[in-house]
C-alpha positions in Angstrom: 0.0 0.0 0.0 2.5 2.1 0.6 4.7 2.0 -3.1 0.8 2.2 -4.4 0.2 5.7 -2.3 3.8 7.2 -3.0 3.7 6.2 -6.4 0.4 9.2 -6.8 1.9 11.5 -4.2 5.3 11.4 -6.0 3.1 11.5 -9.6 1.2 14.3 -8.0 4.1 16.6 -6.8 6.7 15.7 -9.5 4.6 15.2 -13.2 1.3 16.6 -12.1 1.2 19.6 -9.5 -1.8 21.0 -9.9 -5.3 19.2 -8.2 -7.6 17.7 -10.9 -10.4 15.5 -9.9 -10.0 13.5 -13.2 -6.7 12.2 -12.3 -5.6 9.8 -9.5 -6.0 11.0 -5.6 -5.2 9.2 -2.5 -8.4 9.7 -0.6 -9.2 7.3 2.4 -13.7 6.3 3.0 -14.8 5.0 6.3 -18.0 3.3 6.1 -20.7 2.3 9.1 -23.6 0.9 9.9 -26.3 4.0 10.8 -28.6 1.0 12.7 -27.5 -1.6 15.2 -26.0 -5.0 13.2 -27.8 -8.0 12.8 -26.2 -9.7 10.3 -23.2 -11.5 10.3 -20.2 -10.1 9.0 -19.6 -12.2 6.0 -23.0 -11.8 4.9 -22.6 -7.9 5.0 -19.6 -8.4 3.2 -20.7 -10.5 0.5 -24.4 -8.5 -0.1 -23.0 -4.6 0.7 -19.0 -4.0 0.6 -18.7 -5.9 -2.2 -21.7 -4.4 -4.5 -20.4 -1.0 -3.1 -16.8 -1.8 -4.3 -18.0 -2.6 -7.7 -20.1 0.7 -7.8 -16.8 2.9 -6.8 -15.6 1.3 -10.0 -18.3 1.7 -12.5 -19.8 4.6 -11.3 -17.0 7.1 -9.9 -14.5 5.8 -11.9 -11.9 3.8 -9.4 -9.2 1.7 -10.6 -7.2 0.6 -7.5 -8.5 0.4 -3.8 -7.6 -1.4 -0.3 -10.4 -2.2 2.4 -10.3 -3.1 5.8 -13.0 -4.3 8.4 -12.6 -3.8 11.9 -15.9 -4.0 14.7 -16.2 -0.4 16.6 -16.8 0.0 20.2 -20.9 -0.8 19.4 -20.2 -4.1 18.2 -21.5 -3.0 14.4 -18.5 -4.2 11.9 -17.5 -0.7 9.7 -14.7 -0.8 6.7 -11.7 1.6 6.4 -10.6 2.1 2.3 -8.4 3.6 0.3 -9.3 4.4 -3.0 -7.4 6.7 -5.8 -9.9 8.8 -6.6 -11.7 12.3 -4.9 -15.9 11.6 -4.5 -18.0 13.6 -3.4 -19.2 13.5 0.1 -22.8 13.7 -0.7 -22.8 11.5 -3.8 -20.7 8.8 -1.5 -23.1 8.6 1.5 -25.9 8.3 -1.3 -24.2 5.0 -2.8 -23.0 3.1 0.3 -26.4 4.2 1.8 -28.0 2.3 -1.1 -25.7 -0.8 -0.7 -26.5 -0.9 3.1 -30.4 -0.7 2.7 -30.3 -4.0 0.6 -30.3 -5.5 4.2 -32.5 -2.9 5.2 -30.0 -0.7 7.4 -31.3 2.5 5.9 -34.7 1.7 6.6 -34.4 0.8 10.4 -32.5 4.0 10.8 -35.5 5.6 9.7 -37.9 3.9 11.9 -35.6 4.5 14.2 -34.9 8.4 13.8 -37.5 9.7 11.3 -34.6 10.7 9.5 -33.6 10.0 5.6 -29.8 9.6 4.3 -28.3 8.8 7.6 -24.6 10.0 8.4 -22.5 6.5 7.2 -19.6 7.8 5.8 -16.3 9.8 6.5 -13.6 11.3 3.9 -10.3 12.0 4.2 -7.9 13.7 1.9 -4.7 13.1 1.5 -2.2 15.8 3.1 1.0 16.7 4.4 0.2 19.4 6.9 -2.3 18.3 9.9 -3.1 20.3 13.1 -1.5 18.5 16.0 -4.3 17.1 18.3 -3.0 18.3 21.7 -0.9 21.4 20.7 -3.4 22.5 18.3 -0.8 24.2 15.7 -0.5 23.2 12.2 3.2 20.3 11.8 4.1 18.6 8.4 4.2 15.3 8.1 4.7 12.6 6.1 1.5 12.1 3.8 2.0 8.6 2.8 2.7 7.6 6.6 -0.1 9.8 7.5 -2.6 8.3 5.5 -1.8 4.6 5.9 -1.9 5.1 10.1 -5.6 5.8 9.3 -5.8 2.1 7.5 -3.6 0.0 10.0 -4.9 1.6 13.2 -7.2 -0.7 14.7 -7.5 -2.3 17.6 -5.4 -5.6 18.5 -4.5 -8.6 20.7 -2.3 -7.6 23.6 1.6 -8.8 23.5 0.6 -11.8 25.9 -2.3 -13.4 23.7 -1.9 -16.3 21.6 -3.4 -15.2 17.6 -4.0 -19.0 17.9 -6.7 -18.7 20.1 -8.9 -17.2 17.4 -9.4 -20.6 16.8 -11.6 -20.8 19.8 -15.2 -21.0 19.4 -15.0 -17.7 21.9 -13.7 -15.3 20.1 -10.8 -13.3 22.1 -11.7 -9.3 22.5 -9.3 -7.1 21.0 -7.8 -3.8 22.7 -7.3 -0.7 20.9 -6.8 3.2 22.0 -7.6 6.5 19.9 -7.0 9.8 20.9 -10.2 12.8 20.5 -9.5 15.8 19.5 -8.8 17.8 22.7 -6.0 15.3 22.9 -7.7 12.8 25.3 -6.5 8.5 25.2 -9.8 6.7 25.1 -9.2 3.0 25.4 -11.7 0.0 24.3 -12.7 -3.4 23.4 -14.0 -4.7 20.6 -14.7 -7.9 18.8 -12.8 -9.7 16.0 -14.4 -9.6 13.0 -15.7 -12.8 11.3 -14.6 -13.4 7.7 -12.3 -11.7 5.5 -10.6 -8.6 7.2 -9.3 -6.9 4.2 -9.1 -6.9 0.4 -7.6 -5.1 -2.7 -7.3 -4.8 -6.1 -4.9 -7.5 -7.1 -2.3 -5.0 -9.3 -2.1 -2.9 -5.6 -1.7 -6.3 -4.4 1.4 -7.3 -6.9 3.5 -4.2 -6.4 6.4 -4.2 -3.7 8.5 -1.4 -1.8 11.5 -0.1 -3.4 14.3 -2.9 -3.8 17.8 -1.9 -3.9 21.4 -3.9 -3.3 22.4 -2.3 0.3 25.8 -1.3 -0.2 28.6 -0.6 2.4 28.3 3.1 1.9 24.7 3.1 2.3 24.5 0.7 5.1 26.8 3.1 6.9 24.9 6.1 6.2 21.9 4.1 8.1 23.7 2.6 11.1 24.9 6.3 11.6 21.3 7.7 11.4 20.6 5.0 14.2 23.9 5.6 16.4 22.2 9.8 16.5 18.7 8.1 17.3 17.1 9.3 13.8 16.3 5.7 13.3 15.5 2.7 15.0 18.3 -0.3 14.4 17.7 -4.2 15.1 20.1 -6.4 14.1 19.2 -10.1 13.5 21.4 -13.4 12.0 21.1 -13.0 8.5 19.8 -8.8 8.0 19.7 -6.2 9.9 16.6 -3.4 10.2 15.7 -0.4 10.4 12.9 2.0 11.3 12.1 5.2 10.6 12.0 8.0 8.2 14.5 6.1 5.9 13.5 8.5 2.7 14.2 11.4 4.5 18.0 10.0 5.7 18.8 8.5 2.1 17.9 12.1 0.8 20.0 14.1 3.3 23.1 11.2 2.8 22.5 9.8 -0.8 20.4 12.3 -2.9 20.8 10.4 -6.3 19.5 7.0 -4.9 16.3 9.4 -3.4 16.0 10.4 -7.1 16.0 6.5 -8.3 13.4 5.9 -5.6 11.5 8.8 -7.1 11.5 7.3 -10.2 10.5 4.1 -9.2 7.4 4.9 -7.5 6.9 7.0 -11.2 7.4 4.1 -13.0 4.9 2.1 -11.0 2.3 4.7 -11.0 2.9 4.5 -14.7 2.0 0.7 -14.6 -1.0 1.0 -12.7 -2.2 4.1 -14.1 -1.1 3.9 -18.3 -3.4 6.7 -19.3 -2.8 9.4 -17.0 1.1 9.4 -17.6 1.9 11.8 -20.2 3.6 10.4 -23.2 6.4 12.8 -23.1 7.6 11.2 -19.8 7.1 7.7 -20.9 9.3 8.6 -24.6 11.7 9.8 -21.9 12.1 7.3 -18.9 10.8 3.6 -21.3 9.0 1.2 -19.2 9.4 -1.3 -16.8 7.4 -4.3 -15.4 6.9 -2.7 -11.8 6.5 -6.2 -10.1 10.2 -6.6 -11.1 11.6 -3.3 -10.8 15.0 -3.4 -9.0 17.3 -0.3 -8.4 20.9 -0.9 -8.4 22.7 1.1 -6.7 26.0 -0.3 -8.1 25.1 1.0 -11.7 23.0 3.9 -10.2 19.9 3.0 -12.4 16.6 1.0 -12.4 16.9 -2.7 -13.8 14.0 -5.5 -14.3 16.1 -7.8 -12.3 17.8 -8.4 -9.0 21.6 -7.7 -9.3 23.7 -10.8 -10.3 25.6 -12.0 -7.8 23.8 -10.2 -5.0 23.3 -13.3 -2.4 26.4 -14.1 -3.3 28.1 -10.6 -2.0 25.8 -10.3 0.9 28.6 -12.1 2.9 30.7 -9.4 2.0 28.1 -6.3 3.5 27.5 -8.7 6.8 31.2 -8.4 7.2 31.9 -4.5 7.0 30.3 -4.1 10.5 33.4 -5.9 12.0 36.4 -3.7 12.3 38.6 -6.8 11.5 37.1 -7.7 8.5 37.4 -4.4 7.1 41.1 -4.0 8.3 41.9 -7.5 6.5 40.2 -6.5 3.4 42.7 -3.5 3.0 46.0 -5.8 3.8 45.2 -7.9 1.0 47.1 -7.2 -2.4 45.0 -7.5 -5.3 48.2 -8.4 -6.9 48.9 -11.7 -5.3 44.9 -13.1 -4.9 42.2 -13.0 -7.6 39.0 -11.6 -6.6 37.4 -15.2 -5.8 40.9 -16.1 -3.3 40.0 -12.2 -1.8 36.5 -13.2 -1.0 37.2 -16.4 0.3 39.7 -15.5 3.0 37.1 -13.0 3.8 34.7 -15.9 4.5 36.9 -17.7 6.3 38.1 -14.5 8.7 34.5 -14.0 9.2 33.4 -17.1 10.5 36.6 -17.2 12.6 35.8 -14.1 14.1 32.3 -14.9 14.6 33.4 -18.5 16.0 
């Protein structure tokens, strides 16, 4: 979700700068039920979401989207989704409204309230400046991040209970916290959700996050972000982490591989979205199968391919964290051992060291 969202933003601020409704925009729909639930979940998936889904396509003109179910406080089940394109408000209540009543939750909100086109739905745009909730002034942040937090926040299984035990024919409660908007932590329970708990278009589904070959120098420039505290480092047997605002440190340490990565969230938005990428740009950058896209970082470009040989070198990057390694690698002569006798004595002073 995240290449798919970047790929728009970067399209958006880079190729396209100027809003149009026509053209792709990250926009993120929350969708409930305006009477109490007394369906079950899968059958309100099957007989409302999914009709609804199909209308956002036909009839407002979506090509990608992600959903997500999660039960609120009440019990009723209500979907988080992320779709590409800007609707209406009104003209979105009216259709999910309309897919609801099939099982007739329109109508018992009217019995209920006397009240037509109940409140059922929620927009969001995308953005990169939001007011802060408990200091009240405007901060930038990151729009992508921003957006997705929306999607993934939900309520969850504490770090003591077993997932297993959704197997139960009790289901577990789940805990989850949200904050209002004079800054206040509520806290609740809710109820897992039967069924499928999220869905999406399968070429959103196909793309991955930027791949690159980690080299020494950018490896250092990361484990130097993490000794500051800019990032957050865990090291494990065979790769090491990190967390954080990556982008941002790659584009303060390495601007030209920021570049590549800004051309290879262009070059998927171009794959999932053929028609809206002027022709000029395409004549200029070619194409590439986005499922495949690589950026090497040895040849400073964008390949269909991972880079030969680079499981074969990773031995090589494990060992530049270890002083000795690096020390040996600078005694040997490249004039009395060929490249393959270098990299083996480097092996073998590895596992010594680690041994």
């Amino acid at each position: 979700m995240g290449t798919w969202i970047r790929s728009i933003w970067t399209y958006r601020t880079q190729i396209k700068k100027r809003y149009d409704p026509g053209k792709p925009y990250p926009v993120f729909l929350t969708l409930t039920l305006p009477s109490e639930q007394v369906h079950d979940d899968r059958e309100i998936n099957r007989k409302c979401l999914q009709p609804f889904l199909a209308t956002l396509k036909r009839v407002h003109g979506i090509t990608h989207y992600f959903w997500r179910a999660e039960a609120q406080e009440n019990g009723n089940v209500h979907y988080h989704i992320l779709t590409d394109r800007y609707i209406a408000a009104r003209d979105l209540q009216a259709s999910w409204n309309r897919a609801i009543n099939v099982l007739g939750y329109e109508d018992r909100y009217y019995e209920r309230t006397g009240k037509v086109d109940p409140p059922s739905t929620d927009v969001h745009r995308m953005t990169d400046q939001i007011r802060d909730k408990r200091t009240g002034k405007m901060v930038t942040v990151d729009p992508v991040e921003y957006l997705l937090d929306y999607v993934t926040d939900s309520a969850k299984l504490e770090d003591d209970d077993d997932p297993l035990m959704f197997s139960d024919p009790k289901p577990r409660e789940l805990r989850g916290s949200y904050r209002t908007s004079d800054g206040r932590l509520i806290e609740y329970r809710a109820r897992p959700v039967q069924g499928r708990v999220w869905g999406m278009s399968d070429p959103v589904r196909e793309i991955r996050e930027p791949r690159a070959e980690c080299t020494p120098q950018l490896w250092g420039s990361l484990k130097r972000a993490a000794d500051r505290d800019e990032l957050r480092m865990i090291a494990m047997d065979h790769a090491t982490l990190f967390f954080g605002n990556i982008y941002g440190t790659i584009r303060r340490s390495r601007g030209w591989l920021a570049g590549l990565i800004d051309s290879y969230h262009l070059h998927v938005f171009r794959w999932l979205y053929p028609e809206a990428m002027p022709p000029s740009w395409i004549d200029l950058h070619g194409t590439f199968n986005a499922p495949e896209l690589w950026i090497s970082t040895r040849e400073r470009k964008l390949t269909h391919a991972a880079p030969p040989g680079l499981h074969e070198r990773a031995i090589e990057y494990q060992g530049e964290e270890l002083p000795a390694i690096t020390e040996l690698r600078r005694l040997l002569d490249p004039k009395k051992h060929t490249p393959a006798q270098r990299e083996r004595l480097l092996i073998l002073a590895r596992e010594f060291y680690l041994t």
